[in-house]
N, C-alpha and C positions, 0 to 999 in steps of 0.2 A: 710620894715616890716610894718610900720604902715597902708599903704594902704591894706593888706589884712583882715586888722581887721574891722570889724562891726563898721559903724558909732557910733549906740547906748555903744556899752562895750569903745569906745576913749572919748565921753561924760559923761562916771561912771567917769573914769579914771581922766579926767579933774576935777571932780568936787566931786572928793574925797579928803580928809585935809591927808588921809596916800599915797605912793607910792601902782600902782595896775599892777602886772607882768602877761603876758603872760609866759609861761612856758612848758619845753617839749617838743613835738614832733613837734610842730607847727613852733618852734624856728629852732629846728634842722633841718628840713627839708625844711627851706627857707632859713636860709645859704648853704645848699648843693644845692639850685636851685633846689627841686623837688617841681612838683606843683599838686597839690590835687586839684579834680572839688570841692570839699567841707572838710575844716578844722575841725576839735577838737580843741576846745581850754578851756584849763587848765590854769585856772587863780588864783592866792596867793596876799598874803599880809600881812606884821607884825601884823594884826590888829586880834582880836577874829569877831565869827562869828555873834554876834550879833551887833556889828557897819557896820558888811559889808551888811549883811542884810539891815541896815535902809540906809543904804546909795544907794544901791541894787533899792531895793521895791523907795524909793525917782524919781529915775529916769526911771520907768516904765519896772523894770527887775520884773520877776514872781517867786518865790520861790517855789520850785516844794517838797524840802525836805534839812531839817537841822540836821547833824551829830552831839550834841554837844562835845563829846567823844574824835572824830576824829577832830574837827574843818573845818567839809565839807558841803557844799551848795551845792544842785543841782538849777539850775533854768535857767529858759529859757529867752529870748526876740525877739521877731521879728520871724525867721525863726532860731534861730542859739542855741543851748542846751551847758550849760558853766558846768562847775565844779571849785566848790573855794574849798581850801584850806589856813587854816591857817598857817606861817609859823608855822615848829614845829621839834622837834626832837625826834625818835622815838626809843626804844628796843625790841628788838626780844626775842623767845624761839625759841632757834635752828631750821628750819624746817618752822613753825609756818607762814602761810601766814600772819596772821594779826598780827601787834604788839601788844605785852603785857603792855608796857607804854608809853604814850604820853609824852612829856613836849612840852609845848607851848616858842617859840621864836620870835624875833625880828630882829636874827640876820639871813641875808641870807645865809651864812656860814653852819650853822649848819642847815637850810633848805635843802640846797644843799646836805651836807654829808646822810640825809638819803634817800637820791633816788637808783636808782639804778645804771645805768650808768653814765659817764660823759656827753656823748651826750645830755645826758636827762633832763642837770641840768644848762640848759643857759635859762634866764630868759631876756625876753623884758619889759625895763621898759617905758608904755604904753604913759605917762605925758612927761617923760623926753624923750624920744623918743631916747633909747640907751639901749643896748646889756649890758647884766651884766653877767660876767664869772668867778664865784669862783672860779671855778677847774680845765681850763682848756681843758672846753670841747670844744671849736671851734677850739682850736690847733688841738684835737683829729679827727675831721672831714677832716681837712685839711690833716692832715696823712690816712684818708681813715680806723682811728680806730675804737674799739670800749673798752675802758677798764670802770671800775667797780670804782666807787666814792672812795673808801678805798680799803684795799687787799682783792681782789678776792674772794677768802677761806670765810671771813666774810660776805659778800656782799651776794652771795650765799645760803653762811650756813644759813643766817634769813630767807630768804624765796625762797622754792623752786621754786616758780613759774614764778622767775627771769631766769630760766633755758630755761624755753620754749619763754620766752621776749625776750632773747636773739638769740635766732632761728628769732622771727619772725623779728626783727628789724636788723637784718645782711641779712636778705632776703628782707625785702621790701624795706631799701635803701642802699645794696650795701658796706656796710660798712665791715670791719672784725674784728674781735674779736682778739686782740694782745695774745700774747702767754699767758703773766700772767693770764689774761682772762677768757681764753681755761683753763690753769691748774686746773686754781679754779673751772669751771665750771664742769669739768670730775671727779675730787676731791667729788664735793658733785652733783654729780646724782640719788644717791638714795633718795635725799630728793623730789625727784619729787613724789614719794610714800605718802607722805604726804599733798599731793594737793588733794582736792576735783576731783573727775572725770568730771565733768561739765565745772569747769578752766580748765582743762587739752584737755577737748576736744576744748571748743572754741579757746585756743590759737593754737589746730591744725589743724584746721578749716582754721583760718586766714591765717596758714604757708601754708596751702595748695593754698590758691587763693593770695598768699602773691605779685603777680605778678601785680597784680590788682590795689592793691593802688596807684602803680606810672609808671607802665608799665615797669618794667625792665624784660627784657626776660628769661625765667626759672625759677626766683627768688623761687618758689616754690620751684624745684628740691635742690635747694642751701640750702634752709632753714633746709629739710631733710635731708641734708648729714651732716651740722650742727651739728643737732640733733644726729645721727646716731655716726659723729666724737665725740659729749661729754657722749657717753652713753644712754643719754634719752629714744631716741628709744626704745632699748632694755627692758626699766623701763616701756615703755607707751602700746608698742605694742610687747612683747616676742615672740609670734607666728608670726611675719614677721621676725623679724630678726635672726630667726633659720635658714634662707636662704643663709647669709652673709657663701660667699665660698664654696655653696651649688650647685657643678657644672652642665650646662644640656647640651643638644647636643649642637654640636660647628656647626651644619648644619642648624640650625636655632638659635640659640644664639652666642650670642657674651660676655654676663652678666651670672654670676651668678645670681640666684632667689631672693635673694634680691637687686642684682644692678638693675635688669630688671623691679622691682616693682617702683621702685622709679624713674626707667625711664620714667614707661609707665605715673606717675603724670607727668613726664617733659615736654610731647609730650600730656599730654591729652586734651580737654575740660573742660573751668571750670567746667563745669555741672555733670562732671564724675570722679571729680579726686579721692573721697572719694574709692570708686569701684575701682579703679583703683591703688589706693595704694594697696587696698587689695585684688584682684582679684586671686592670686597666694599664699595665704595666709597659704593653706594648702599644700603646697606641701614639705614642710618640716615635715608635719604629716604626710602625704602618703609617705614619702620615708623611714621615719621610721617604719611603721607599714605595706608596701605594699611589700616596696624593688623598688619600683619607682615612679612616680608624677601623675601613673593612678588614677583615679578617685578624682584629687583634686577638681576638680567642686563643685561635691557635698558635699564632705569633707568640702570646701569652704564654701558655704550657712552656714552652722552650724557653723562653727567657726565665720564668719563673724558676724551672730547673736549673738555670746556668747561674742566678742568680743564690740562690741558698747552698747549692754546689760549693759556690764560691764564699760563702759564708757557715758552709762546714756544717748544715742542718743535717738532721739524723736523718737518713732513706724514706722512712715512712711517712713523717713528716711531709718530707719532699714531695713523694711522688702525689701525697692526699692533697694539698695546696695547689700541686699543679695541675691535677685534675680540677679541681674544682675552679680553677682559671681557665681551663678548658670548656667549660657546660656552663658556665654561666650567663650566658646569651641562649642558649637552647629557648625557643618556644617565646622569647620574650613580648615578639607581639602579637601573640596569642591566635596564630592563624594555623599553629600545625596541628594535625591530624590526632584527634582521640587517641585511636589506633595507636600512631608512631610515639604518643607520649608516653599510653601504657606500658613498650617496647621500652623505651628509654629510662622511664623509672623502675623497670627490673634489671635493662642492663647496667643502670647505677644507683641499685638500691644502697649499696653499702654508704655511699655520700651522699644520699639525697636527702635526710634533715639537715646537713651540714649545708648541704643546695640550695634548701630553701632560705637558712639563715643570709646565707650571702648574696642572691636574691633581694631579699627582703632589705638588708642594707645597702646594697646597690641603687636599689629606687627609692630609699628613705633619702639616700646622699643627694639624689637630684635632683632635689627643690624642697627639702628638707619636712618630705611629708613622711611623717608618722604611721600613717594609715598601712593598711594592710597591701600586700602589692598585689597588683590583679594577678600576675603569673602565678603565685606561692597560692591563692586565695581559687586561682583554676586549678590549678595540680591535687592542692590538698583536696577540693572536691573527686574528682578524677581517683586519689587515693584512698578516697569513704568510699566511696563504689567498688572499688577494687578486692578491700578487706570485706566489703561485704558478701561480694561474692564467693572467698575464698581466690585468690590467686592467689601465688604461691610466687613470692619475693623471690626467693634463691632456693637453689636448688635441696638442700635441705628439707625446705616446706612442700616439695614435689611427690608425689604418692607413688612414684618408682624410683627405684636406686642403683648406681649400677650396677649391681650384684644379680638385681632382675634381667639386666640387658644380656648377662656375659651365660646366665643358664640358660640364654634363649641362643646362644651361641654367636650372638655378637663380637665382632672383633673390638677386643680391649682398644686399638686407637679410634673407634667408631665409637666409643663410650660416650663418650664427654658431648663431641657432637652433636649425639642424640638428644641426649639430656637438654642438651641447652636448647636443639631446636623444639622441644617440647616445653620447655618454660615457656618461651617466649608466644607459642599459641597456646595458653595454660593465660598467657596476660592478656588477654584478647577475651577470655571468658572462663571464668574461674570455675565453672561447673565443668568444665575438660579435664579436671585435677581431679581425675579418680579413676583406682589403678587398671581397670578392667580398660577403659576407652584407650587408657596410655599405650599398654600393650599390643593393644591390636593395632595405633598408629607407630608403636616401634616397628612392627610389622612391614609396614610399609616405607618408615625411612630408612631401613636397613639399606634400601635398593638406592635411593636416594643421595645419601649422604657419602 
């Protein structure tokens, strides 16, 4: 263990008069052998924050910000960003992510009991160079568990946000949640309701790319089922899991509508899993409102939007997920026109790798083939010919600008128009994207448009 730690934080450690613990995940995950291109490390000590500070700042650590309340340090050294913690003991209001009372300790014991897991609560003592185990948690690794410091039910009950911790850290390394666990966690699922939407999103954030932190395969899909197995889901996203047992053709499904969503994160790109969770979103709205799953597309786009809305995702984010829940049926059975698709992959060039990603998972999720999907496998042809020819994506790659248009005396709100109606027969045949032909058809659209 000691060899993973930053020279500079074994130098604090040395040359501190209190004992100085790594702690966490950092711990945990180097008894299990997982190896991370770059640590978090969570570092404590019986001491308050103002000897750790001068002891800190002494040896060339930067104090970036000081919790007095809490007993928390942020502050950096070298390349590496720490977080201290005084030991301490904490009480909850039912619910309540943050505690209502601190008391400050000395004793690792009672450090220990206010964590959340057992996993989570092996501390490296950095000086002495040795594993400190109040509770039992490296036994619990060694079983491949995951149980909760004290009973469940309690554990839980203080803050809900242990709920979705518990997804991400059963998915990123592997571990399981023992029954008591699981009881206590399904027990209090509704206090996920009481989290902030911003916590709530970043921890699903994480479950979504949970595969990433240490390359275990699927881990995402895991995490979601997790989730899904203790209720959560249900709490976070109620418009997906209107799907659970919501049957569709057996001629191209194998999943019901919510197995298949959480397939298609199983099978997707990171780049797409967000879209991809949600891409089918609405077809539990259109099956009640339609009498079947026509027109979830669009139905989609808006829920999509009302849902990240409501969970506080940033605009751009937003509107690029909902679009791409939007065009995700485009051309699916492969019967629309050359022509219209050429049209359509300029008018959504900016998200069409992201298109085909989700695509591509879309029909991996529904009979869990691997294989290339006929749609992504037409289009990209479709796109070899395109770049071959020269067409011209967006307007930028267009061989007139509006600068051209406006010394031709074009009316600046007739700019744009132009433009875009010459892309789009520019995608029809890439040999028109040269500026002599353009010209002389602004020519003509001038009257037109």
């Amino acid at each position: 263990m000691i060899n993973i730690l930053p020279k500079k934080l074994i130098e604090l450690a040395k040359n501190c008069h209190f004992p100085l613990f790594v702690v966490g995940g950092t711990c945990r995950d180097f008894i299990m052998g997982l190896k991370a291109e770059r640590y978090d490390f969570d570092i404590c000590a019986p001491v308050g924050v103002e000897q750790f500070c001068s002891a800190a700042t002494a040896r060339g650590f930067i104090v970036n910000s000081v919790y007095k309340n809490t007993g928390t340090v942020k502050l950096k050294c070298e390349d590496y960003e720490y977080e201290f913690t005084s030991f301490r003991s904490d009480e909850y209001v039912r619910g309540i992510h943050s505690p209502s009372k601190i008391y400050f300790t000395d004793d690792i014991n009672k450090d220990a009991l206010r964590r959340d897991f057992k996993c989570n609560a092996i501390y490296y003592d950095i000086k002495g160079q040795k594993f400190c185990d109040p509770l039992g948690g490296i036994l619990d690794i060694q079983r491949g568990q995951i149980n909760t410091v004290r009973e469940a039910d309690r554990v839980f009950g203080e803050d809900g946000l242990r709920l979705m911790r518990l997804a991400r850290f059963a998915a990123t390394t592997g571990l399981k949640p023992s029954k008591n666990c699981l009881i206590g966690a399904i027990k209090n699922c509704r206090l996920i309701e009481d989290i902030s939407p911003e916590r709530i999103f970043a921890e699903l954030d994480a479950i979504l790319h949970a595969d990433e932190k240490y390359g275990l395969e699927y881990a995402q899909y895991n995490g979601l089922l997790l989730l899904k197995q203790t209720g959560v889901l249900e709490r976070i996203l109620p418009e997906l899991t209107m799907g659970d047992k919501m049957l569709q053709r057996k001629d191209y499904h194998d999943y019901d509508v919510l197995e298949h969503s959480l397939r298609a994160v199983k099978y997707a790109d990171k780049a797409v899993r967000l879209a991809c969770l949600l891409h089918d979103i609405a077809k539990p709205y259109c099956y009640i409102n339609y009498g079947w799953y026509s027109k979830h597309d669009v139905e989609g786009e808006k829920i999509t939007k009302s849902v990240l809305k409501r969970l506080r995702v940033g605009k751009r984010l937003c509107e690029e997920t909902a679009k791409l829940v939007l065009l995700h049926m485009y051309d699916l059975n492969l019967q629309t026109k050359v022509g219209k698709v050429r049209k359509f992959m300029v008018q959504n060039y900016a998200v069409l790798q992201k298109l085909y990603l989700v695509k591509q998972a879309d029909f991996s999720a529904c009979k869990d083939d691997l294989s290339v999907a006929p749609c992504v496998k037409r289009w990209k042809s479709i796109e070899e010919k395109m770049i071959l020819e020269g067409v011209p994506f967006n307007l930028k790659q267009l061989k007139v600008k509006g600068d051209d248009l406006i010394k031709m005396g074009i009316a600046p709100e007739k700019v744009g128009k132009i433009l875009q109606e010459l892309l789009y027969e520019c995608a029809q045949d890439g040999s028109l994207n040269n500026k002599k032909h353009l010209l002389v058809r602004v020519e003509k659209l001038k009257e037109e448009v």
